[in-house]
N, C-alpha and C positions, 0 to 999 in steps of 0.2 A: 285281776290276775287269776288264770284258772291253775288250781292246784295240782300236783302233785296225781293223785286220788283220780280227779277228773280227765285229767290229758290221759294216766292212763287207761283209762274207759275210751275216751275217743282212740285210740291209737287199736286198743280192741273190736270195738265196732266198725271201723274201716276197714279192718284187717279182714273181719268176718265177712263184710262185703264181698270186697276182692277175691277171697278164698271161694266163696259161695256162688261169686259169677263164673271164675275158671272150671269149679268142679260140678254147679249145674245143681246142685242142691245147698238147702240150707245150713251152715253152719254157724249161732250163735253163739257167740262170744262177749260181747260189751253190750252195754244197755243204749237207750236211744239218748241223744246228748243236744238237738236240738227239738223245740217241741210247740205246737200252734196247741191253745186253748180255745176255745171258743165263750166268750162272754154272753153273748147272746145271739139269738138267731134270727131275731125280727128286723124290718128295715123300713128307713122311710121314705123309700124311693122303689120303683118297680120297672127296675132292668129289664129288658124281655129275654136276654138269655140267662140270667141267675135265677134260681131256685126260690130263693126268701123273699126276691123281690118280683117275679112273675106268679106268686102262690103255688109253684108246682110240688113246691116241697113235701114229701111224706111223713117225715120225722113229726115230733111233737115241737110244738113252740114254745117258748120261754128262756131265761138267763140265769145264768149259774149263779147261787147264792155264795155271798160270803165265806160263809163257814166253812161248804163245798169246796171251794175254791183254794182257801187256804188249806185242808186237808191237803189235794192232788196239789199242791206247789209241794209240802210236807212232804211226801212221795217221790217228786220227780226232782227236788232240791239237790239229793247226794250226787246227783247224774249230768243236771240238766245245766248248760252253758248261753242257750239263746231259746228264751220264748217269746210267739207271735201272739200277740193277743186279738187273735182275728180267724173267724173257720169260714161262716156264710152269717149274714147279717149285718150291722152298723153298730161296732163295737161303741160306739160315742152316745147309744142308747142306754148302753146301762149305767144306772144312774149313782153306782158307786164304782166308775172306770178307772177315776184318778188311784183311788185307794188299791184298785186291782195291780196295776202299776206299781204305784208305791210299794205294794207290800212283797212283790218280784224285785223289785230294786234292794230291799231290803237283804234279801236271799241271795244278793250278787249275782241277779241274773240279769242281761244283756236282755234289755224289751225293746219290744219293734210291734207299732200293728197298722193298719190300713183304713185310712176311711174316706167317704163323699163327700167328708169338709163340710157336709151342710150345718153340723152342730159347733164346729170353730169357730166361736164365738171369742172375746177375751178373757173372761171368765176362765171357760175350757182352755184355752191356749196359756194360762197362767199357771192351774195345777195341774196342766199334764208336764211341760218344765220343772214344777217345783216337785212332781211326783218324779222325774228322773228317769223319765222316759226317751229311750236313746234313739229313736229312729220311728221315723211319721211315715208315710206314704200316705199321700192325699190324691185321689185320680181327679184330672183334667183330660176331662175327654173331647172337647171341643173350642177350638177360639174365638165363638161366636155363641149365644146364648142357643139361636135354634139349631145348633151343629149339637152344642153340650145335651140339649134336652132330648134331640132323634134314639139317645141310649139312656142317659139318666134322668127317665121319665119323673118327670114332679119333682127336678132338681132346679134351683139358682146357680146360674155362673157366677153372679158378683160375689153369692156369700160362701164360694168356694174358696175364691181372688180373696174377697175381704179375711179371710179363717185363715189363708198362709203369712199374708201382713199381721195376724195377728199373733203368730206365734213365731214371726221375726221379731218383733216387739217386744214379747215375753222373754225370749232369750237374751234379749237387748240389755231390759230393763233390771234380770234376775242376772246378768253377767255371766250366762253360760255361755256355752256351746248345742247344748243338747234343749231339743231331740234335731237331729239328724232331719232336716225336711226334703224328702226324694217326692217331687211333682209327677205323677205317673202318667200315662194314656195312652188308653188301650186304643189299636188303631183298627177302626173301620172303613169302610166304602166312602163313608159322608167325610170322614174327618182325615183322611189320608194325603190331603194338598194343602191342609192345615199345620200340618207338624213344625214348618220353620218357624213360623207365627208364635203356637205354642213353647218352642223354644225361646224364642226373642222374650216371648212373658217373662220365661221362668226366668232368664237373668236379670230381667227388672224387679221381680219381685224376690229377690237376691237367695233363690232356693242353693241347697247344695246340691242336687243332683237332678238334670232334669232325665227318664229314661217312655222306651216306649215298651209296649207288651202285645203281643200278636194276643187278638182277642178269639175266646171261645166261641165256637158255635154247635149246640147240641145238635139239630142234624142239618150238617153239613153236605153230605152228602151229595143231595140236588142240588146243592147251592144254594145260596141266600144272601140279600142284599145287603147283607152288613159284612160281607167278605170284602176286603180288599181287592183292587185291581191291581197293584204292583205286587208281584210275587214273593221279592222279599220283606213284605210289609205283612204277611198271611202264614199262618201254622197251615194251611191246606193250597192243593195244587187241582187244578181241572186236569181234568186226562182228556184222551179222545174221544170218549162217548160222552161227553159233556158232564159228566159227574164230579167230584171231588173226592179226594182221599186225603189224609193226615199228611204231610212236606215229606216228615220224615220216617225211617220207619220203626219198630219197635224192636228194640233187642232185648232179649232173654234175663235181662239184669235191671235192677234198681235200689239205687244207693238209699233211698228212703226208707227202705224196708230192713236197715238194718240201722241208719242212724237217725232217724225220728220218727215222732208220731202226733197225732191229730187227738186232742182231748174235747169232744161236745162239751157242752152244757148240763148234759147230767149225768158226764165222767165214763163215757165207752172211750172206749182206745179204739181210735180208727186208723188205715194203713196209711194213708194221706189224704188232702185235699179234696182230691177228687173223689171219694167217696163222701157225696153230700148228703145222701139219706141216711148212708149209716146203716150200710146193709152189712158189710164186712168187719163189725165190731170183733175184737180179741177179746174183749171183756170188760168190766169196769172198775176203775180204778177206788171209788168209793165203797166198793163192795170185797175186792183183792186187792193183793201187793201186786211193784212193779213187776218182779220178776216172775210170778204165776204167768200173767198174762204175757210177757214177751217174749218166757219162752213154752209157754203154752201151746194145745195141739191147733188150736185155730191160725194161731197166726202163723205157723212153723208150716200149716197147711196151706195156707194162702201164699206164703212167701215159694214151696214146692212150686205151686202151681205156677207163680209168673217168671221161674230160674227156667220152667219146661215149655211153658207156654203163654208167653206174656198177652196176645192178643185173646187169649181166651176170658182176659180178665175185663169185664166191662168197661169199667173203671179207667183203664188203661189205657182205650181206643183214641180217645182226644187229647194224651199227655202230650207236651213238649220234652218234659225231661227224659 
């Protein structure tokens, strides 16, 4: 149940959007009210378009400690109604995950985070239920082993399969409901005549949601073979000189920028997602309070910048939203 205190922060924060996309500049009002943490940055698997898991990453490596951790929840607790426990990396690596969970749960906060399913083990699927963890997302990117491996280089299909049985099990056996298991896949070239397949799984393996995600490609541009050939299956479109652009196009406004935010692993506030190196940091939350940083000049300047000229923001080139 969010309170009282809470709602009216989100009803501010939304308001400050709205206000701040009609009128083309920033005006903050409410704090950010949904918020991704990032646990760790390392993986074990090497995507070739992810960052952590193709090595291209710039940032520093490593996973937020404990104490860290519980500080920025401390922080973002009076505000925060849903955190992801996921930025770039395989959250299932750090090896106090369940407790990370638990002690967000503890806070009344709504946790959700994302993983390869290569560590869903039963083990894992037992205390991330008994941690009270509300919502899984496990990617299935293929219905066939070498369809799953063409993207999740150095993945197993079975011990993805065997990791969602395992935490239908776990729910079974501890008489929940939670967590929430949404089977994901992102769809490619290779795996896009696959998707009914992957569907017919997911109802066998009695997921609650099964969903697809038009997948990223850094440069898209010239094109690349992991693009889709059905148009509506692809975030990007060929035009007539055989190149590619973004489907859709970029307007001047983003809800993100005024109702959440992106916390690394060693506590920068970042604008969202897609700022994966963490060049566009507001500031750190281990080092300031929220509200220095959110209504601070970096971020009030970043936010200027994408009300006036959203394509100018790198970061922004390859969004969806």
């Amino acid at each position: 149940m969010i309170g009282l205190k809470k709602t009216g922060n989100i009803l501010k924060a939304s308001a400050s959007y709205l206000c701040s996309a009609l009128m083309h500049r920033p005006l903050t009002w409410g704090m950010p009210f949904f918020y991704s943490i990032e646990p760790i940055n390392l993986c074990n698997l090497h995507c070739p378009e992810c960052p952590s898991g193709n090595g291209s990453m710039r940032r520093k490596r490593g996973m937020i400690s404990m104490e860290d951790y519980c500080r920025i929840i401390d922080r973002i607790a009076p505000y925060a109604v849903h955190l992801t426990l996921y930025f770039q990396g395989e959250p299932l690596l750090h090896p106090q995950f369940p407790e990370l969970v638990r002690h967000a749960h503890a806070r009344g906060l709504y946790t959700s985070t994302s993983t390869n399913g290569q560590l869903l083990n039963e083990e894992m699927a037992e205390r991330l239920a008994e941690a009270g963890l509300d919502h899984l997302i496990v990617s299935v990117d293929g219905a066939t082993q070498s369809s799953y491996e063409t993207y999740r280089i150095g993945g197993r299909l079975d011990l993805v399969m065997d990791g969602i049985r395992h935490v239908v099990k776990a729910k079974e056996k501890l008489c929940t409901s939670k967590p929430r298991i949404e089977m994901q896949s992102l769809v490619f070239a290779h795996n896009e005549s696959e998707l009914e397949d992957l569907k017919r799984k997911s109802r066998s393996l009695r997921v609650d949601r099964f969903t697809l995600k038009t997948a990223q490609v850094y440069d898209y541009r010239n094109g690349s073979p992991l693009i889709p050939i059905q148009k509506n299956l692809s975030r990007y479109i060929r035009q007539a000189d055989g190149t590619y652009r973004l489907k859709r196009s970029l307007p001047n406004r983003c809800r993100r920028m005024f109702c959440g935010a992106v916390i690394d692993w060693q506590g920068n506030v970042l604008p969202c997602s897609f700022d994966k190196d963490g060049e566009h940091a507001f500031g750190n939350l281990l080092e300031q309070d929220l509200e220095t940083i959110w209504y601070g000049p970096r971020a009030q300047a970043f936010r200027h910048r994408l009300l006036c000229d959203r394509s100018s923001c790198t970061i922004c080139r390859n969004c969806v939203y």
